[in-house]
N, C-alpha and C positions, 0 to 999 in steps of 0.2 A: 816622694811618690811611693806608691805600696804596686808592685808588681809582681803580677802570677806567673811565673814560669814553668808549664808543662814541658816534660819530660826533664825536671829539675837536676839530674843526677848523672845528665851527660857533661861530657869534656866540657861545649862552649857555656849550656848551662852555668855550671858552677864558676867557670870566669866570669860570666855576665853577674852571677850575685855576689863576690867578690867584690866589680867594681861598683855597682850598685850600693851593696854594704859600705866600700869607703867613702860613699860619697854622702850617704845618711839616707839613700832612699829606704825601702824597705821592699825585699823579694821572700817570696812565696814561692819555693821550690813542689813543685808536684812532684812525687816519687811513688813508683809501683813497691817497692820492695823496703819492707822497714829497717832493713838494715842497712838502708842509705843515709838514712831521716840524720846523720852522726855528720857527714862530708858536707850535707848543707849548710847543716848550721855551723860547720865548722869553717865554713866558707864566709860565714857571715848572716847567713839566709835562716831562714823559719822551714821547716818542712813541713808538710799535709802529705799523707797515705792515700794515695788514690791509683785503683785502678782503670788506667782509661780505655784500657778494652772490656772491659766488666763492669760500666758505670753506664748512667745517664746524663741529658744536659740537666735535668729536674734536680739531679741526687748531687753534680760536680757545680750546680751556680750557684747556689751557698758560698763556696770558697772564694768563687768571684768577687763576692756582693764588697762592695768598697773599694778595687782596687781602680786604679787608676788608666791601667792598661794587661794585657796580657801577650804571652808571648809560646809560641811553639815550636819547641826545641828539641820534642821529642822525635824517637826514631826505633825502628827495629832494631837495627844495628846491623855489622857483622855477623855472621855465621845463622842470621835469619830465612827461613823460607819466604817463600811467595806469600804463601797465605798470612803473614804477618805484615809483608809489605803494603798491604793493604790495609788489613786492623787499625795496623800503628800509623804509618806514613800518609794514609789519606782516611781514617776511620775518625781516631784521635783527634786529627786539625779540625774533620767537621765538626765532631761533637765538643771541642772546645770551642768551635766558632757560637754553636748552638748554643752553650752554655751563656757565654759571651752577650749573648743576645738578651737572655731570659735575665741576665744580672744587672743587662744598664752598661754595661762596660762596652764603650764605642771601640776604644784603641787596641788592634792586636796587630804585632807583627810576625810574620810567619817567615822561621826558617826554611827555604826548600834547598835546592840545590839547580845549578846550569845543566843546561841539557836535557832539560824536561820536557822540550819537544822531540826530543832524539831517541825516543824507547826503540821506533821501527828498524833501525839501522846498530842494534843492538844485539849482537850475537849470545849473550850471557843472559839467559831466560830470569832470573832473580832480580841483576842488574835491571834490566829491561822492565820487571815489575817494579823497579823502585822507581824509575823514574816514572812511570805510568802512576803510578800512587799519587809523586806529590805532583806531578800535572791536575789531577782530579783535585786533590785539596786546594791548589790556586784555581782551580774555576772555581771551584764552591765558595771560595771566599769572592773573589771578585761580583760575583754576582750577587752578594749581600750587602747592605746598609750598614758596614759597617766603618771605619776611618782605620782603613788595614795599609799595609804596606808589605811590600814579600822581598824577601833579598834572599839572593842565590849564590852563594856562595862558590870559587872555583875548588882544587883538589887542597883536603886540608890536610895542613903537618903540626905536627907540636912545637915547630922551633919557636924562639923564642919570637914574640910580636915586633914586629919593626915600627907600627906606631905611622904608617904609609902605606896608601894603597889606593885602589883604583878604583873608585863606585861608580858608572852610569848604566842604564837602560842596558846598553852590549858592550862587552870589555869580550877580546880574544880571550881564546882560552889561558890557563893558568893555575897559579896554589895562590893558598892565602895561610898563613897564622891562623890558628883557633883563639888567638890573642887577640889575633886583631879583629877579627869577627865577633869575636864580645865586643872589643870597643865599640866597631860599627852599630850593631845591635844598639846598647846604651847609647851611641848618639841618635838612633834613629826615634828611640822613643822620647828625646828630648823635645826633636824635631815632627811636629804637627802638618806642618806642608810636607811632609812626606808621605802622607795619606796618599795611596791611590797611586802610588807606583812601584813598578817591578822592577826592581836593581840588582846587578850583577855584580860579582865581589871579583878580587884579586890584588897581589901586592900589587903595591906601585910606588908612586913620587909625591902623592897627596896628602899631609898630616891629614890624619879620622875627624877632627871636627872639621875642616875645610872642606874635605872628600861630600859629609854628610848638606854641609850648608850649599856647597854647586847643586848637587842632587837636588836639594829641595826647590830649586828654581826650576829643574826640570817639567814638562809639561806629561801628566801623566800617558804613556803608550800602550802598546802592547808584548813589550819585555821579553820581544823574541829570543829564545836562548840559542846561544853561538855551541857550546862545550859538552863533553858527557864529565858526570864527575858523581862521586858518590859522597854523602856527607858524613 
């Protein structure tokens, strides 16, 4: 499979094209900053130069045109303002949904994070604009034709992946591996009946293909989040 990965140059990114690359797919890291274009491909991946705050769906579906699916990884980050949590966090997902659209490309799944209905109860104004961000990115995607799937990952660490974890609809709160959450990711774009639902991440008792193949017998809902959590 050839997969586009917007915001190519973060943590779960570059694990995702990693496993990707071991496996013979082929990713397509999106990166703002050319002096990332080195950790993609070192990762295994191909990089593209794009800015997706400075771009169009017209000018980014070119990159699209052939892949087999796409994915949105991207993020403000850390020590970002409001005003970026919006550009990035829910500007970005649209205009790569748009993009998505214009290239033929059905398949995207969209990083967001748990707690994306909780901005109100939210005392950290930044905070509170991130989750508001990717709530808007999940309506706008859900209200499209497209074969999306959204997983929300709980509070993430670096330790190493345990390779077990929790996927449905509402899982308590919790952390997940960045490890494992690539995994999840790559199994979910394996997984086709996964279209058209909102999943909740966190460790658990599950091996990731198992975790993914229950999921996909799920009936798609409405993916109420339980958690606050920052991705």
């Amino acid at each position: 499979m050839r997969i586009v990965i917007a915001g190519g140059h973060g943590k779960i990114a570059l694990r995702l094209t990693e496993i990707l690359a071991r496996r013979g797919d082929q990713a397509v890291g999106l990166v703002r900053n050319p002096d990332h274009t080195g950790d993609v491909t070192g990762a295994g991946g191909e990089a593209a130069v794009v800015d997706l705050e400075h771009t169009t769906p017209l000018e980014l579906a070119p990159l699209l045109q052939g892949a087999d699916a796409v994915v949105f990884a991207a993020g403000a980050g850390p020590g970002s303002g409001i005003r970026r949590k919006d550009t990035v966090d829910r500007g970005a997902a649209v205009l790569l949904a748009d993009a998505a659209e214009r290239a033929g490309v059905r398949r995207l799944v969209l990083l967001s994070s748990m707690g994306v209905d909780s901005a109100h109860v939210v005392t950290d104004e930044v905070f509170a604009a991130y989750l508001r961000a990717k709530a808007a990115a999940e309506e706008d995607l859900r209200g499209r034709d497209l074969d999306w799937t959204i997983l929300r990952p709980g509070g993430l660490t670096d330790d190493p992946g345990t390779g077990r974890v929790r996927l449905e609809p509402s899982v308590e709160p919790g952390q997940v591996t960045r490890d494992d959450v690539a995994a999840v990711l790559a199994g979910l774009l394996d997984e086709s009946a996964t279209s058209g639902l909102v999943l909740e991440l966190v460790q658990g008792d599950d091996l990731v293909d198992a975790a993914v193949q229950a999921a996909a017998r799920e009936e798609p809902g409405d993916g109420s989040a339980t958690a606050l959590t920052e991705g």
